[in-house]
LOPARO-981171 format. One record per residue: residue number from 0; x, y, z of N, C-alpha, C, CB in turn; residue in one letter. Coordinates in nm, 3 decimals. Each point is the difference from the previous one (the first is absolute). Glycine has a CB too. Layout:
<rs>
NUM:X:Y:Z:X:Y:Z:X:Y:Z:X:Y:Z:a
...
</rs>
This chain:
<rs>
0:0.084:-0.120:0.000:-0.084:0.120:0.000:0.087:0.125:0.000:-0.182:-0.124:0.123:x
1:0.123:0.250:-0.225:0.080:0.077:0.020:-0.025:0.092:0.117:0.042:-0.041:-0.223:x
2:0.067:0.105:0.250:0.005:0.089:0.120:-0.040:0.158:-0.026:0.188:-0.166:0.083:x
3:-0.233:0.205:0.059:0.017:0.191:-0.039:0.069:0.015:-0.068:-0.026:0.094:0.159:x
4:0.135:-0.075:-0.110:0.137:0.076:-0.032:0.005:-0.074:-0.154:0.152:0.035:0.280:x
5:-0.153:-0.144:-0.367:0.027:-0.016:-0.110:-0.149:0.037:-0.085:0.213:-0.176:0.076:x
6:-0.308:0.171:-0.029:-0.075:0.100:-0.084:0.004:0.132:-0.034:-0.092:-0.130:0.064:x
7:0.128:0.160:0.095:0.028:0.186:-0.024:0.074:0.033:-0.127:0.035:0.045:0.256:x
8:0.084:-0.154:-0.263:0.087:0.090:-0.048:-0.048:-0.088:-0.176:0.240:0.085:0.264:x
9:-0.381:-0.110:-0.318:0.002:0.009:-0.134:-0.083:0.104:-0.003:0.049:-0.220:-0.078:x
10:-0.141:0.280:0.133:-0.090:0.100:-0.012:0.053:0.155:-0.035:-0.122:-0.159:0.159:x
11:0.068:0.202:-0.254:-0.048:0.139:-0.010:-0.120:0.061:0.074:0.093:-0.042:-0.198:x
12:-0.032:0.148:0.306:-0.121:0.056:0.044:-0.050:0.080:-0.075:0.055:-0.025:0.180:x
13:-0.153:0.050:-0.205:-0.062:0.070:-0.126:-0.113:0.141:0.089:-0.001:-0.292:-0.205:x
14:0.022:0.368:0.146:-0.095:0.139:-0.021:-0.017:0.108:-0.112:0.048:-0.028:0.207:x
15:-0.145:-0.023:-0.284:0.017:0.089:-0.106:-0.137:0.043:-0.036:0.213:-0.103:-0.080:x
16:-0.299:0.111:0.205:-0.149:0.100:-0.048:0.078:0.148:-0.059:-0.211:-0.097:0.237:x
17:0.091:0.170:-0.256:0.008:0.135:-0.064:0.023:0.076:0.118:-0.152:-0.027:-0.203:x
18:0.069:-0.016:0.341:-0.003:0.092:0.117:0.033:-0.049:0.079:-0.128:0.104:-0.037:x
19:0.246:-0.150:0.017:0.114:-0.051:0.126:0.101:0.109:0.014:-0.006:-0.260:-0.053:x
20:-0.011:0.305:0.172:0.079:0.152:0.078:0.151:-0.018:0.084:-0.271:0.082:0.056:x
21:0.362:-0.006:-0.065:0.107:-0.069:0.065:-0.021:-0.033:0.107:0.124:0.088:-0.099:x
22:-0.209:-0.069:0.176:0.000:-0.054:0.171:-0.052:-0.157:-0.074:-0.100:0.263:0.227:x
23:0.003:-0.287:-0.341:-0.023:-0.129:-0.013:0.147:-0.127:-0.023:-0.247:0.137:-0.100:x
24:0.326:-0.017:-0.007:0.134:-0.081:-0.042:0.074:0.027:0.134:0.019:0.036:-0.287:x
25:0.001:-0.002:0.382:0.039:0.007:0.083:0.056:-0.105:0.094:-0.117:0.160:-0.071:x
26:-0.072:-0.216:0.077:-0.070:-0.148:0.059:0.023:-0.085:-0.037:-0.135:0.055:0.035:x
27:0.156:-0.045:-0.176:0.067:-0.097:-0.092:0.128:-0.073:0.013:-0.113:0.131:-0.116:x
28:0.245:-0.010:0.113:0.053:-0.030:0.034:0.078:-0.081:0.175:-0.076:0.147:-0.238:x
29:0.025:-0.060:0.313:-0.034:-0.050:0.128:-0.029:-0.165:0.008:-0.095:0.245:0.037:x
30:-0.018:-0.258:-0.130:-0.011:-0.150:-0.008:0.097:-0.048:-0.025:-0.175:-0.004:-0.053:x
31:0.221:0.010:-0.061:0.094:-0.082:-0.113:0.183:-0.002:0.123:-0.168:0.144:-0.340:x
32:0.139:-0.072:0.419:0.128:-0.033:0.084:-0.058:-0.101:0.133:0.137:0.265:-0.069:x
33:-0.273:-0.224:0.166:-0.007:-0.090:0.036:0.035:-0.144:-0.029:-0.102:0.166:0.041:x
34:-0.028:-0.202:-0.142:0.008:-0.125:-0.056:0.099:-0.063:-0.104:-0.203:0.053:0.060:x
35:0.262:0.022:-0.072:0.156:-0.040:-0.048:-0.048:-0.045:-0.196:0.130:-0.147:0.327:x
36:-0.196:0.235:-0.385:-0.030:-0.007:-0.131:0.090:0.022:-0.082:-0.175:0.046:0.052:x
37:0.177:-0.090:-0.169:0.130:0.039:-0.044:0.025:0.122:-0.147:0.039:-0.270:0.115:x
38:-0.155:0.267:-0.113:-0.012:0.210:-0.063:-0.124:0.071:0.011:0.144:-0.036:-0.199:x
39:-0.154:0.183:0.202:-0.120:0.053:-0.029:-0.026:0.057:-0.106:-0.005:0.010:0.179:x
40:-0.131:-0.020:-0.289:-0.002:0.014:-0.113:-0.086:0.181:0.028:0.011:-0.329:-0.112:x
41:0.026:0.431:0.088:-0.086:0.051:-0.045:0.017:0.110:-0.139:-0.063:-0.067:0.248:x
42:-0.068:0.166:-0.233:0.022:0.060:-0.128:0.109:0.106:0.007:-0.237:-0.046:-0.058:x
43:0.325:0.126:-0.071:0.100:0.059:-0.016:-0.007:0.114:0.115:0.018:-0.076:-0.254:x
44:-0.116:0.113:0.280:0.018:0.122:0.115:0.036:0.002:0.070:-0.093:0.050:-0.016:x
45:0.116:-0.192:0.110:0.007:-0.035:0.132:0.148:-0.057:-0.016:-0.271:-0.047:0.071:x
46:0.352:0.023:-0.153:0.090:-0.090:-0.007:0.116:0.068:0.098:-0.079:-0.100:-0.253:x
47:0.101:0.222:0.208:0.102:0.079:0.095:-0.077:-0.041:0.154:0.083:0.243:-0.194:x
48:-0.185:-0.182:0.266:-0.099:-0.046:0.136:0.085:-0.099:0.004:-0.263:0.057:-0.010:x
49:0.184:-0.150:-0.071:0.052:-0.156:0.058:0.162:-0.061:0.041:-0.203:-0.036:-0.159:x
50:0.267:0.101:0.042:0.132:-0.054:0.070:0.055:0.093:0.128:0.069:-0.098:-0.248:x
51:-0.116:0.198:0.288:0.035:0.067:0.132:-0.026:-0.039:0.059:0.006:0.130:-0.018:x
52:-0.155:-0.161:0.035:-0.083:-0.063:0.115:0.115:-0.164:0.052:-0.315:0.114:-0.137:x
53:0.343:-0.155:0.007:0.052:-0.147:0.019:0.151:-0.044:0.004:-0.205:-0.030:-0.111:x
54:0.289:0.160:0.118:0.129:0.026:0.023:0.061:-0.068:0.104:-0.046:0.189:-0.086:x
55:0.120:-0.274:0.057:0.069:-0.093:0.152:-0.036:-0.151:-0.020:-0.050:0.203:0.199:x
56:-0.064:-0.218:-0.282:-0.042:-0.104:0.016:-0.013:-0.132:-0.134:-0.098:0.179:0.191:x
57:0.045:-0.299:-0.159:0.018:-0.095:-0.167:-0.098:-0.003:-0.072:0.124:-0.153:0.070:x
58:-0.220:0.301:-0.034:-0.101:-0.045:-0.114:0.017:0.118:-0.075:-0.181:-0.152:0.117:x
59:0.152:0.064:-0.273:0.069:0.094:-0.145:-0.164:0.089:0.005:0.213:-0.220:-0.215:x
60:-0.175:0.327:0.082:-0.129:0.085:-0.035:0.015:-0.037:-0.126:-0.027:0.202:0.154:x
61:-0.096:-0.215:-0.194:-0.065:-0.018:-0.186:-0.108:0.104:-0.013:0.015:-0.283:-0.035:x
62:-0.011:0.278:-0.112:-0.074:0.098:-0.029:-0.086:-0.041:-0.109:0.161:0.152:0.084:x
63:-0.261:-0.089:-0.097:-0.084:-0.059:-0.129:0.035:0.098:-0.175:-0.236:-0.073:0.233:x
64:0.241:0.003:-0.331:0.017:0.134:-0.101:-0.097:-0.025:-0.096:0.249:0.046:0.017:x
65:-0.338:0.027:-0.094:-0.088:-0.023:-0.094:-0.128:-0.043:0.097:0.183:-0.067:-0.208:x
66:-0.184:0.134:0.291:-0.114:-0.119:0.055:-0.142:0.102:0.053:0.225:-0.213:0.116:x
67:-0.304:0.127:-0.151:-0.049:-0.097:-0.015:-0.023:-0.099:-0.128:-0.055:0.132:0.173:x
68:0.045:-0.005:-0.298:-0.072:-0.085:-0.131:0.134:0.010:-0.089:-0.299:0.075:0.001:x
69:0.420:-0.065:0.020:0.080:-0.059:-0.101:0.011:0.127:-0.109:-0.083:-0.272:0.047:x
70:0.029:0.341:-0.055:-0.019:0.065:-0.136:0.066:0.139:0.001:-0.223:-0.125:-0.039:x
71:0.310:0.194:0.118:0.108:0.104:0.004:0.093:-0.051:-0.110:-0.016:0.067:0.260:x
72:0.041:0.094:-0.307:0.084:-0.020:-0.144:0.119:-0.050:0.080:-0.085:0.206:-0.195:x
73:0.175:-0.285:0.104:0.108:-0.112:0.064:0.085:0.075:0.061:-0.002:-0.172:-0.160:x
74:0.034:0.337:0.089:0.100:0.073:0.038:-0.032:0.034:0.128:0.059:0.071:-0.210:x
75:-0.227:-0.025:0.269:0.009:0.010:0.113:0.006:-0.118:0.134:-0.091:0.191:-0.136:x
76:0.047:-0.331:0.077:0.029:-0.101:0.061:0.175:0.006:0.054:-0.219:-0.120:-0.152:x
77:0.317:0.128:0.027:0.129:0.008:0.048:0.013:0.093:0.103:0.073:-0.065:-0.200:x
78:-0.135:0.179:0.202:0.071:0.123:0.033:-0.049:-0.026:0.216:-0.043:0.208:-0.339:x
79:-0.089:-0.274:0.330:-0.034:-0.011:0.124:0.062:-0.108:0.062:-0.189:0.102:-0.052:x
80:0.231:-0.188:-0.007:0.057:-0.118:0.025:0.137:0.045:0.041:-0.145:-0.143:-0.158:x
81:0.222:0.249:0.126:0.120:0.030:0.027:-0.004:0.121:0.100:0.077:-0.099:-0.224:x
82:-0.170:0.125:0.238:-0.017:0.099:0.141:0.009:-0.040:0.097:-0.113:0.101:-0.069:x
83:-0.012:-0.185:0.038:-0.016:-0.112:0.125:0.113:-0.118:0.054:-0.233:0.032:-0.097:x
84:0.338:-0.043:0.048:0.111:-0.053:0.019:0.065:0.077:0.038:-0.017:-0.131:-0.117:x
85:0.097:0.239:0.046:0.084:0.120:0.055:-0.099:0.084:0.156:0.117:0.046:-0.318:x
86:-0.204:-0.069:0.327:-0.073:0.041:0.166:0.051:-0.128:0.132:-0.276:0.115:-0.152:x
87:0.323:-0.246:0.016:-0.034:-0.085:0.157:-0.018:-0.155:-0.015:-0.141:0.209:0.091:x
88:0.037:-0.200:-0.180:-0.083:-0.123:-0.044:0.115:-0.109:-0.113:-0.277:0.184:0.012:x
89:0.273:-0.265:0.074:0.090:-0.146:-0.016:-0.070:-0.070:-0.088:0.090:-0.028:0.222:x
90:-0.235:0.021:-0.245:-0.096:-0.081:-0.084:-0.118:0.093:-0.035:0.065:-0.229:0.113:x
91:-0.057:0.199:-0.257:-0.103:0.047:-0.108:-0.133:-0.084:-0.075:0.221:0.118:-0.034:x
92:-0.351:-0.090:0.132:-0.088:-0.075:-0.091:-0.078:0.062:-0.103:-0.008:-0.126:0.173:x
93:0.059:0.053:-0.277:-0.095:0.138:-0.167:-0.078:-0.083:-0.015:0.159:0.138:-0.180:x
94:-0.273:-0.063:0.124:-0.097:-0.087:-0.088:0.015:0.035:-0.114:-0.153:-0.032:0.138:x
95:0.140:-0.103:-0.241:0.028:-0.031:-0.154:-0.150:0.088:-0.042:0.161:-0.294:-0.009:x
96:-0.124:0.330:-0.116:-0.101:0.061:-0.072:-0.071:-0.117:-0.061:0.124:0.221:-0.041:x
97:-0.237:-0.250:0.076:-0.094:-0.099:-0.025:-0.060:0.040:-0.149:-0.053:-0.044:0.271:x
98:0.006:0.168:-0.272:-0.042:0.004:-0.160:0.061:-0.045:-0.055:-0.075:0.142:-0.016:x
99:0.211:-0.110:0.010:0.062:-0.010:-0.079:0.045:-0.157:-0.086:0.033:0.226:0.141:x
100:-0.037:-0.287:-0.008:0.045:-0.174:0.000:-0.168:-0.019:-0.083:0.201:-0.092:0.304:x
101:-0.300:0.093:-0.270:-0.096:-0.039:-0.095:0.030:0.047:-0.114:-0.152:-0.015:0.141:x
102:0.176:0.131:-0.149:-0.011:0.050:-0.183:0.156:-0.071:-0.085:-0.146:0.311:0.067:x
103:0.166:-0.401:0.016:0.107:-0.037:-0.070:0.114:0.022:-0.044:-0.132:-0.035:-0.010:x
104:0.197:0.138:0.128:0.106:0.086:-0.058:0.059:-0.024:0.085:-0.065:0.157:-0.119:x
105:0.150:-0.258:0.136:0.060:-0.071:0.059:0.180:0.079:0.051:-0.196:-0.206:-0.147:x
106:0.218:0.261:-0.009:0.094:0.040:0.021:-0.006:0.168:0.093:0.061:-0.185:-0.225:x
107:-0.169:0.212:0.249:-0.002:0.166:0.070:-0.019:-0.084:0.153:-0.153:0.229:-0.215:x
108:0.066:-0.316:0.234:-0.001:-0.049:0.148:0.120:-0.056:0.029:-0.227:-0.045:0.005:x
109:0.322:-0.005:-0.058:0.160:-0.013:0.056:0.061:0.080:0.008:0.022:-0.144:-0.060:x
110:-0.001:0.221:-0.037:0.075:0.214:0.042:-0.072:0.039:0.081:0.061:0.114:-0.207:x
111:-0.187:-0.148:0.279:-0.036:0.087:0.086:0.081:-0.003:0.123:-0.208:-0.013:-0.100:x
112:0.216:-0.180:0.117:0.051:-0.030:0.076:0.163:0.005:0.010:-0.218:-0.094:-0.002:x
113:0.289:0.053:-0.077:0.136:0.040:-0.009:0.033:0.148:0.030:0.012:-0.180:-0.159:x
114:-0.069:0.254:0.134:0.006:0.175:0.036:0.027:0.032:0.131:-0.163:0.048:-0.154:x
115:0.043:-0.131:0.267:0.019:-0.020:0.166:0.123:-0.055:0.013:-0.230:-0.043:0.065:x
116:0.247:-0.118:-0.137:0.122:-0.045:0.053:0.099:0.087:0.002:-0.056:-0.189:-0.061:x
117:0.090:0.220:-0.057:0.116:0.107:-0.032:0.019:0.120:0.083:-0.038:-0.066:-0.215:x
118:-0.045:0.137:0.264:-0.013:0.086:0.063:0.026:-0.038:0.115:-0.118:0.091:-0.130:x
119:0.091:-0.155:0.187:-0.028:-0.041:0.156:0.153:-0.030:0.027:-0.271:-0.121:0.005:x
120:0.309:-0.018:-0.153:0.148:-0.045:0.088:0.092:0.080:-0.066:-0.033:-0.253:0.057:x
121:0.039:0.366:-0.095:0.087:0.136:-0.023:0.073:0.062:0.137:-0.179:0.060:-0.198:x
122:0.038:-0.049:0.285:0.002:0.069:0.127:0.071:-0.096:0.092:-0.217:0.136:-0.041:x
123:0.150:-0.292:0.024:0.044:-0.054:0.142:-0.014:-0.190:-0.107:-0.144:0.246:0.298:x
124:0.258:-0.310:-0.314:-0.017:-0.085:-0.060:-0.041:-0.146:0.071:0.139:0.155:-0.137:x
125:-0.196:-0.113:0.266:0.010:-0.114:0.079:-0.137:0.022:0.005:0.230:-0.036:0.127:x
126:-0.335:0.148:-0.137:-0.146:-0.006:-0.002:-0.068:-0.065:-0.080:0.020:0.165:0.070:x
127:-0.098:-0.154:-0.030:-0.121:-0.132:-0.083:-0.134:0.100:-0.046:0.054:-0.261:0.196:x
128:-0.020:0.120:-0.278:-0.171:0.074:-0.112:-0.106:-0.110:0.016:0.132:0.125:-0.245:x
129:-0.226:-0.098:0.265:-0.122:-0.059:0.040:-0.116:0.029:-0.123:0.073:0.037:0.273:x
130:-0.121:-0.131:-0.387:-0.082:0.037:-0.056:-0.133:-0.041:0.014:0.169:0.033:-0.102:x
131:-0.310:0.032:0.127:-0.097:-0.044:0.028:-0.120:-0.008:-0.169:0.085:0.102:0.301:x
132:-0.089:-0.231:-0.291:-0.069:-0.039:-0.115:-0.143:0.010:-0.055:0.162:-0.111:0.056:x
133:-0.225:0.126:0.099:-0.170:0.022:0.012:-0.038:-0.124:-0.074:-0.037:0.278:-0.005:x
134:0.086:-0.397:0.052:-0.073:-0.113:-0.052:-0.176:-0.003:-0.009:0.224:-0.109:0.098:x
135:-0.248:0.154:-0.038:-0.187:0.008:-0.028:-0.023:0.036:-0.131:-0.071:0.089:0.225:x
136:0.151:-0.027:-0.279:-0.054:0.057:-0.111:0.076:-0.078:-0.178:-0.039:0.259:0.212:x
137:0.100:-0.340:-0.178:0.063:-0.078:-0.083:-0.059:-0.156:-0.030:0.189:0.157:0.082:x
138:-0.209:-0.162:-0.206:-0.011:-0.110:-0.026:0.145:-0.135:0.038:-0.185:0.165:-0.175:x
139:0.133:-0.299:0.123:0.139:-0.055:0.049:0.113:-0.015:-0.057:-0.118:-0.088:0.092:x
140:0.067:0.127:-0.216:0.109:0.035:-0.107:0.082:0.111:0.011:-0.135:-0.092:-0.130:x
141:0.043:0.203:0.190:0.091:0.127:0.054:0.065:-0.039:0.074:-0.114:0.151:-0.015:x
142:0.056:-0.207:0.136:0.121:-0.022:0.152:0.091:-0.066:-0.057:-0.137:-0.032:0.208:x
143:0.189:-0.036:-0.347:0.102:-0.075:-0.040:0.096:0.118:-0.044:-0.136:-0.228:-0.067:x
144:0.053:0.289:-0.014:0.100:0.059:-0.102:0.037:0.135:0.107:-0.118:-0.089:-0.288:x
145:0.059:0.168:0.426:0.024:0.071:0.048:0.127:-0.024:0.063:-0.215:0.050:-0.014:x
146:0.198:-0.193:0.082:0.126:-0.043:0.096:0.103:-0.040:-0.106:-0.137:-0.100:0.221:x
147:0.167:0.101:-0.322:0.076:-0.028:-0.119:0.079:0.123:0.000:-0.163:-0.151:-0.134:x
148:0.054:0.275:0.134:0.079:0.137:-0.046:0.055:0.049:0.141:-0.165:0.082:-0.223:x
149:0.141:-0.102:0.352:0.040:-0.006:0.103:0.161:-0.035:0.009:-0.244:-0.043:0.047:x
150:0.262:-0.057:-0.061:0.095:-0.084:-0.017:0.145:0.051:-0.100:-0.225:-0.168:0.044:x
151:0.179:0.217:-0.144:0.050:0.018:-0.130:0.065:0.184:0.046:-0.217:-0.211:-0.192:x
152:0.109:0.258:0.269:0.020:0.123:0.041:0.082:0.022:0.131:-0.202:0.032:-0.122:x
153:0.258:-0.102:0.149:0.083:-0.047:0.143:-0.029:0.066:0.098:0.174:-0.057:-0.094:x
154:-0.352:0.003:0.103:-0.024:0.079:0.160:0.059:-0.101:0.098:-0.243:0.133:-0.047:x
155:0.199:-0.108:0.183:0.033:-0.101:0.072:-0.074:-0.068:0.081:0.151:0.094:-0.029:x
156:-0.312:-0.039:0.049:-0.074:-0.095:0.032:-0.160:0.006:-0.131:0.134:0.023:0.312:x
157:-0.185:-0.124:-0.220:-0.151:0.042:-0.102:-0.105:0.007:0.104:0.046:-0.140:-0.236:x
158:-0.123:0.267:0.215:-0.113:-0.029:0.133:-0.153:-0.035:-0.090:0.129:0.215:0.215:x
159:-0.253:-0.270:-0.120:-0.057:-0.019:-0.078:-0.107:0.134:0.006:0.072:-0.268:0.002:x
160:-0.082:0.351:0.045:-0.147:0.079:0.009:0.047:0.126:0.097:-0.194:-0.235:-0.013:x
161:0.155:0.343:-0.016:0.010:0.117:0.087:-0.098:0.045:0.120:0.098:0.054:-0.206:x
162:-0.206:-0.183:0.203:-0.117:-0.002:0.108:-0.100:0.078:-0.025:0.137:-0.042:0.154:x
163:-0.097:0.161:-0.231:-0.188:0.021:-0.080:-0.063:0.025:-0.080:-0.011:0.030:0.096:x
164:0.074:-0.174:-0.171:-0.052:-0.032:-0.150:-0.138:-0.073:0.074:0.261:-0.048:-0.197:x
165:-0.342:-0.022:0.119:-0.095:-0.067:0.052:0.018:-0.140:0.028:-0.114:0.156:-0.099:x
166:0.174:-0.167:0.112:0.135:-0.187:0.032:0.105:0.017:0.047:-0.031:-0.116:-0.182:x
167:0.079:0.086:0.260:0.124:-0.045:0.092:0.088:-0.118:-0.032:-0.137:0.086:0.163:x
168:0.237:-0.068:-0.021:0.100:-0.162:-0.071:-0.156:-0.111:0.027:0.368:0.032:0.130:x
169:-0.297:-0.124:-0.246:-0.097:-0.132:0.007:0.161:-0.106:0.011:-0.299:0.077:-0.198:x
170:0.234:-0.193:0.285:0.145:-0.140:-0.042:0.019:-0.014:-0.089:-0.017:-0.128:0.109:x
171:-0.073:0.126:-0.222:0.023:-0.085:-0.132:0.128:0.138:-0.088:-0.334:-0.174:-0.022:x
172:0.316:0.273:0.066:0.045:0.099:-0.081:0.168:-0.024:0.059:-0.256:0.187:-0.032:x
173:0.234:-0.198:0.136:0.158:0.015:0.066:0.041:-0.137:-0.015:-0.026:0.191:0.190:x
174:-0.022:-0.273:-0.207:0.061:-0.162:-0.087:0.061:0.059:-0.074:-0.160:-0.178:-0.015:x
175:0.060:0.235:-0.086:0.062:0.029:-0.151:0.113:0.094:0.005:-0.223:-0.028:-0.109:x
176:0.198:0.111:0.130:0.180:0.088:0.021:0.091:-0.054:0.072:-0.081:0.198:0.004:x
177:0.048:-0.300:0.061:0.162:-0.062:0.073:0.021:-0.131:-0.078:-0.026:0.083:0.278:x
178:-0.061:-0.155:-0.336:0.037:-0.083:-0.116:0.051:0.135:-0.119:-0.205:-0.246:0.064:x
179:0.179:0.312:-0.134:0.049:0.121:-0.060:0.157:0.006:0.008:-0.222:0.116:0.062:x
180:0.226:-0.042:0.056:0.092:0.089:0.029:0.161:-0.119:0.085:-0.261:0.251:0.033:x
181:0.181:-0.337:0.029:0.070:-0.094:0.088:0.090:0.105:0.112:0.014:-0.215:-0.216:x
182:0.105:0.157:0.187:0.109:0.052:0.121:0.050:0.170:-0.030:0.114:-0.287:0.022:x
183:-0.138:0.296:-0.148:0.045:0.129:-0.074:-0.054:0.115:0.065:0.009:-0.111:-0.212:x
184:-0.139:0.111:0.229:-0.030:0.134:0.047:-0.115:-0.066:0.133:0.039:0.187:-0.280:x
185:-0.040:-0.052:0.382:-0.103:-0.030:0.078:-0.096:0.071:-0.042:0.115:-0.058:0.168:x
186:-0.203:-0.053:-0.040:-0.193:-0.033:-0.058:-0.048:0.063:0.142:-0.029:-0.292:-0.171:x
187:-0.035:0.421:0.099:-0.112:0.126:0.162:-0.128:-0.050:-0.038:0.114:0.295:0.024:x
188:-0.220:-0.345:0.041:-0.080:-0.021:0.053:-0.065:0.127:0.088:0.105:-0.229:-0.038:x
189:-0.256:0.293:-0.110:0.026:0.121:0.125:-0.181:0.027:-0.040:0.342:0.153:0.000:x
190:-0.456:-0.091:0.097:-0.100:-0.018:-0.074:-0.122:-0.124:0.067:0.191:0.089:-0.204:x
191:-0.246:-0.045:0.331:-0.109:-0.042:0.036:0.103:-0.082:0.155:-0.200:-0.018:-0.295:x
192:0.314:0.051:0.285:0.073:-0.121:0.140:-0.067:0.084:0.107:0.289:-0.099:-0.074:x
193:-0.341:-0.013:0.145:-0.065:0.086:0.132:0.053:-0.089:0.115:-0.245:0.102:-0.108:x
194:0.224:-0.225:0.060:0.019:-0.095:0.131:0.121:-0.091:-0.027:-0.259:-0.010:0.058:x
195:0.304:-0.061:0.071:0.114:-0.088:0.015:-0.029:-0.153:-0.115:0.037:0.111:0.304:x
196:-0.183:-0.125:-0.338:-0.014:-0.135:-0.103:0.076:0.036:-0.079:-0.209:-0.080:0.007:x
197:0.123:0.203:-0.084:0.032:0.038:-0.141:0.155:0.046:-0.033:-0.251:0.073:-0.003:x
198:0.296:0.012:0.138:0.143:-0.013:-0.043:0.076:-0.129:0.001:-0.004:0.211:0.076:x
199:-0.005:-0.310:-0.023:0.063:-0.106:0.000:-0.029:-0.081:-0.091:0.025:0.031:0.187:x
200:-0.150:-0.003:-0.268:-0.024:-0.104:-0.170:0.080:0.106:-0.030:-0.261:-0.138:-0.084:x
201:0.287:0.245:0.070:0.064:0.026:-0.124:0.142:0.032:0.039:-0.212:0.084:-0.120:x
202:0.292:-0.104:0.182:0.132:-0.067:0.047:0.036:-0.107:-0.092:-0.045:0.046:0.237:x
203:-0.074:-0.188:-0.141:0.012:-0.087:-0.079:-0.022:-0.049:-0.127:0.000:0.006:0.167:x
204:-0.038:0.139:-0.260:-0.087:-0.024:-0.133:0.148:0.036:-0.075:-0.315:0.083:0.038:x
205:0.419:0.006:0.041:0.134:0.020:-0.055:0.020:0.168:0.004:-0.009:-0.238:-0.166:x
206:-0.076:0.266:0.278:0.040:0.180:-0.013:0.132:-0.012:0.106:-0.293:0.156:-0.030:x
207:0.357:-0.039:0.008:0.114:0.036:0.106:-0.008:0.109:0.012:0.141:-0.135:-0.031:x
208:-0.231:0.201:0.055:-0.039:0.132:0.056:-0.163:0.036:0.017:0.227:0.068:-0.111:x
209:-0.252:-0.027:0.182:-0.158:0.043:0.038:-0.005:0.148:0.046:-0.059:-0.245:0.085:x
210:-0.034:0.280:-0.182:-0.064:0.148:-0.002:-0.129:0.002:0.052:0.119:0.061:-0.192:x
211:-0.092:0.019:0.374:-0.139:0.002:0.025:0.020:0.121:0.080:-0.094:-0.253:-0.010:x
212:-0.043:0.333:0.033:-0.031:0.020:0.169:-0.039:-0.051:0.074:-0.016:0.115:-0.033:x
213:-0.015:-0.231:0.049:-0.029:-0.066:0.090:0.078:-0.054:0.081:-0.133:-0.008:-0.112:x
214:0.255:0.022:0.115:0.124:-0.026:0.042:0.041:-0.082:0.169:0.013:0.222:-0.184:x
215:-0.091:-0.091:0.244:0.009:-0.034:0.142:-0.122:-0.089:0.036:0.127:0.220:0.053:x
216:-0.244:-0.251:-0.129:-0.128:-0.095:0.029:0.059:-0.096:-0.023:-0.192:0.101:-0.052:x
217:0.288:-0.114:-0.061:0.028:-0.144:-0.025:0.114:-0.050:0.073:-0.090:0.025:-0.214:x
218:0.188:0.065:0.274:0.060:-0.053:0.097:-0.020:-0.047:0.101:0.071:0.089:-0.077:x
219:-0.174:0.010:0.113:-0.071:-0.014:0.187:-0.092:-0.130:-0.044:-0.043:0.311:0.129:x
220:0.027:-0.381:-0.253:-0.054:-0.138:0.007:0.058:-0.084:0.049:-0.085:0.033:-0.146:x
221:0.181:-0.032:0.059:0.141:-0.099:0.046:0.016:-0.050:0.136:0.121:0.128:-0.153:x
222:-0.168:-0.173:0.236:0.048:-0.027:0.153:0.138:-0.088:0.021:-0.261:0.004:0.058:x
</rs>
């Protein structure tokens, strides 16, 4: 069975409403040192906040870029993506331009993504890129050919969902990207985790990272 302490440390604590206030990221962070989490995700504003607040201590700051719907011109995807690193932020979760992967333009949804990479490991080559795919909205042919351009685009993990699309992580989805992707890149699981079950199917479904707020419910399950 796994333990606190080795769950903590796959989780993303997550806060990324619209009206989350720094006393909220505050709390956030506060948590994420209690319970010994092992980053806090929030949006670009907070990223400087967050790493002050969390100065001294082992939990990293991430940041979200493009987010929610993917669809910022790429130049400004890069440009936030490299702020948000040069502020602080050790890990970058973008979301892929989904139109775009439907309309078949395969080759603009990999420059979108190579643009972050590039940018990001300019600043700091040891940060990570996190791409969120919004599996809800992909057929299964997409989730193939998405985690393909993933791959090809040398992010470094794949997440499945930004939590408010109208679908979340599902098991079957996070099978498929860790059969996908295998040892090469890591698999976020992020998107409806509320409780200690569901994070632990999708552990065992092959995620190595979990994106939630629910963070401290699902610990304080754990006995």
């Amino acid at each position: 069975m796994v333990t606190r302490e080795q769950l903590a440390r796959v989780i993303d604590h997550t806060l990324l409403k619209p009206t989350a206030t720094l006393e909220d990221i505050e709390r956030l962070c506060e948590e994420a040192k209690k319970y010994g989490f092992y980053l806090v995700c929030v949006n670009p504003c907070y990223v400087s906040f967050a790493v002050e607040k969390l100065s001294g201590s082992n939990v990293k700051v991430g940041a979200t870029v493009g987010f929610p719907l993917g669809a910022a011109l790429p130049e400004l995807k890069a440009y936030e993506a490299r702020k948000a690193v040069e502020s602080g932020a050790l890990e970058v979760d973008m979301v892929m331009n989904v139109g775009f992967l439907k309309s078949g333009d395969y080759y603009a949804v990999r420059q979108d993504i190579e643009g972050v990479v590039r940018a990001v490991k300019e600043v700091n080559p040891e940060a990570i890129v996190k791409v969120i795919l919004e599996m809800c909205y992909l057929t299964e042919s997409e989730k193939v050919t998405a985690l393909k351009l993933c791959q090809e685009a040398k992010a470094d993990f794949v997440k499945t969902s930004t939590g408010l699309g109208p679908g979340g992580a599902t098991v079957e989805d996070v099978r498929l990207m860790k059969k996908m992707v295998g040892d090469t890149m890591g698999v976020k699981a992020s998107g409806g985790i509320r409780d200690l079950k569901t994070a632990l199917q999708m552990i065992e479904a092959g995620a190595t990272r979990i994106g939630t707020s629910s963070g401290v419910a699902i610990i304080e399950e754990l006995k």
